[in-house]
N, C-alpha and C positions, 0 to 999 in steps of 0.2 A: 374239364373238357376231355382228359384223357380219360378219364371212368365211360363218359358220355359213348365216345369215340367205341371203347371195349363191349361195351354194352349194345350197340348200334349192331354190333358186328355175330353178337351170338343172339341175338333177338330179331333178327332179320327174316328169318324165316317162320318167326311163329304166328305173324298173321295170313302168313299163305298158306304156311306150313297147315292151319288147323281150319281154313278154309276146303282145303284139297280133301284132307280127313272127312269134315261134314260134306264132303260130295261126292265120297266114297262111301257113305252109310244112306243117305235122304235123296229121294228124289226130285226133280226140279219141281212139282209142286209144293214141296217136306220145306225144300233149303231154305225160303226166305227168312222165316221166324227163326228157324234157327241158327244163321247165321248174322239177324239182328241181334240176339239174344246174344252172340258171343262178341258182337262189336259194341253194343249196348252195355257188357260186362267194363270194359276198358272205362268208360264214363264214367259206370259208377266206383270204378276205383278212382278217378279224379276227383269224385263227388265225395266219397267218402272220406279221401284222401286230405281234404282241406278241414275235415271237422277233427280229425285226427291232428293234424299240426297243431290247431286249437290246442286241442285239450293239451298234447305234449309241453305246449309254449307257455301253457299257463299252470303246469303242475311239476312239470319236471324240468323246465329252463336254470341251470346254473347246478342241478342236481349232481354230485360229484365231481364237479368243477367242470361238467360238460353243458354246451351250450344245447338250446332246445333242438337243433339241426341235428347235431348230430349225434341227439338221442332219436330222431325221426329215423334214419341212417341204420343205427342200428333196430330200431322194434319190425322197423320192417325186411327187415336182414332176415330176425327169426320168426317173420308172418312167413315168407316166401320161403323157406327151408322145407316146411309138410307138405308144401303144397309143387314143390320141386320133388319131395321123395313121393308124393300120391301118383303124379303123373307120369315120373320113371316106372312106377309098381301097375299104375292100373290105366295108362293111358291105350284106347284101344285099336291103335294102327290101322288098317282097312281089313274089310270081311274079308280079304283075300290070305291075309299071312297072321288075324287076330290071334291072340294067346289071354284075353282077356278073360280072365278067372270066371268073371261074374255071368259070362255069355253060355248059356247050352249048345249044343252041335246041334239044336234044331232052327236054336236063332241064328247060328252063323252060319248055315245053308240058307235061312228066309234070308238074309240081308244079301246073301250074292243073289238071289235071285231077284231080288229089287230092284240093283242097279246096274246099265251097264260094265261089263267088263275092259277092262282099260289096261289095253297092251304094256307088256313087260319095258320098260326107260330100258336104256344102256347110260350107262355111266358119263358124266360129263368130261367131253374130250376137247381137244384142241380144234377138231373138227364142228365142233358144236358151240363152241364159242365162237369161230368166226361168224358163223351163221345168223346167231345172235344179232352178232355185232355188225350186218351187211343187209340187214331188212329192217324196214322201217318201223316195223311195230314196235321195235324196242325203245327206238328216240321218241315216238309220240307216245307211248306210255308213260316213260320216264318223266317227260316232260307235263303229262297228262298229272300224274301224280303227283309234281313238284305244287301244280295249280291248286286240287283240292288239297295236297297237304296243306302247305300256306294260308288255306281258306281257314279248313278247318283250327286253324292253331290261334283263331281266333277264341276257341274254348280248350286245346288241347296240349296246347305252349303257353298258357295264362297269364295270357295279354293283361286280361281285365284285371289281375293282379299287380303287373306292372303300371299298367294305367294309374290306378289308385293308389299302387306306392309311390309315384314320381308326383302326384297330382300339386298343381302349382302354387292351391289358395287352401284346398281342404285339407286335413291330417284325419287320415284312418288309422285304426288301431289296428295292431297284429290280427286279433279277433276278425276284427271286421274285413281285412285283405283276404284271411281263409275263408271268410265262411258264405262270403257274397259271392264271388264267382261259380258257388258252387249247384247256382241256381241256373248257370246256363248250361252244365253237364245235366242237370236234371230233365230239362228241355230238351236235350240232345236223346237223354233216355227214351222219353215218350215217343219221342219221333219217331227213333229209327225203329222200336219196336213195331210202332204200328201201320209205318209204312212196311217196314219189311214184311208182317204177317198180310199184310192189304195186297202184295204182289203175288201171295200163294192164295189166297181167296178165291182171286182171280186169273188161276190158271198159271201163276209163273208169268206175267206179262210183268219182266224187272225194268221196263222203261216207265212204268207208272212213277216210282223212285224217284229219274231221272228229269222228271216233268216238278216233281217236288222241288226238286235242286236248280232248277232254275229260276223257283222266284227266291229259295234261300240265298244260294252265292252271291246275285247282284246286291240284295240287302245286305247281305256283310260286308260285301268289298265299300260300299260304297256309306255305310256304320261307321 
């Protein structure tokens, strides 16, 4: 709980964090696909993620007197280490301050000229927290988010893993708790790609999405 906790707290910003990024490079017709594409990525590591347990639990379980967890623990310790120094080294900040190697001065003039320009933040103050904290957009957000998080952790907190390990008549095998759930990340893949790319089709109309998500959420909550 206390890794959970640490981890909560320096990972917090990297789904806004790399949203704000993709909306500082693609225009609102650009961002759909591409911002399915990086939410779609999260999935398939959950997708992925469960055939990997597999394999771990059934090749290297008791391997050195460690159990299969927490040889999971560490391979993916040193999956995430490249991929931490790739995006210190080459992750491309906005067309406005980019130092990205790979970009020429003629793409990084076209990309300011793509997108609006988006005035200089001042530093968060005590002034700017009260702020926050005195309009309501933050409580119905907050609370906005609490709703589809909770939805979503119907595939994103793996329920249907817990489902199936608690289950009261049947006995799943290890095999079987990783590897079946990972058919509802799969689903989630397809979706959101192709709604998100379905909203730049048609103009950047992202309440198309939203029409989506009204017949999903009641059929889950109610699954």
């Amino acid at each position: 709980m206390a890794i959970r906790f640490f981890q909560a707290i320096f990972e917090a910003s990297t789904f806004v964090g790399t949203h704000y990024i993709l909306g500082s490079w693609y225009t609102a017709d650009e961002l759909g696909k591409r911002s399915g594409i990086f939410t779609a990525s999260g999935l398939a590591g959950t997708m992925i993620g469960g055939f990997i347990q597999t394999g771990i639990h059934s090749s290297m379980n008791g391997l050195q007197n460690l159990s299969g967890w927490r040889w999971l623990f560490i391979i993916d310790g040193l999956i995430t280490l490249p991929v931490a120094i790739y995006g210190f080294l080459l992750f491309p900040d906005t067309p406005k301050n980019t130092r990205a190697p790979y970009l020429r001065a003629e793409e990084k003039v076209l990309a300011l000229s793509r997108v609006p320009d988006v005035p200089k933040r001042t530093p968060i103050s005590l002034n700017f927290l009260k702020y926050c904290f005195s309009t309501w957009y933050w409580y119905f957000f907050v609370i906005l988010w609490i709703l589809a998080g909770e939805t979503e952790s119907f595939s994103t907190n793996a329920l249907l893993q817990l489902y199936m390990k608690s289950h009261p008549t049947k006995k799943f095998t290890v095999s079987q708790i990783n590897n079946y759930p990972t058919g509802v990340a799969a689903v989630g893949i397809v979706s959101t790609i192709f709604w998100a790319t379905l909203t730049d089709f048609w103009g950047g109309k992202r309440y198309l999405g939203e029409i989506h998500l009204l017949f999903v959420f009641p059929g889950t909550l109610t699954g």
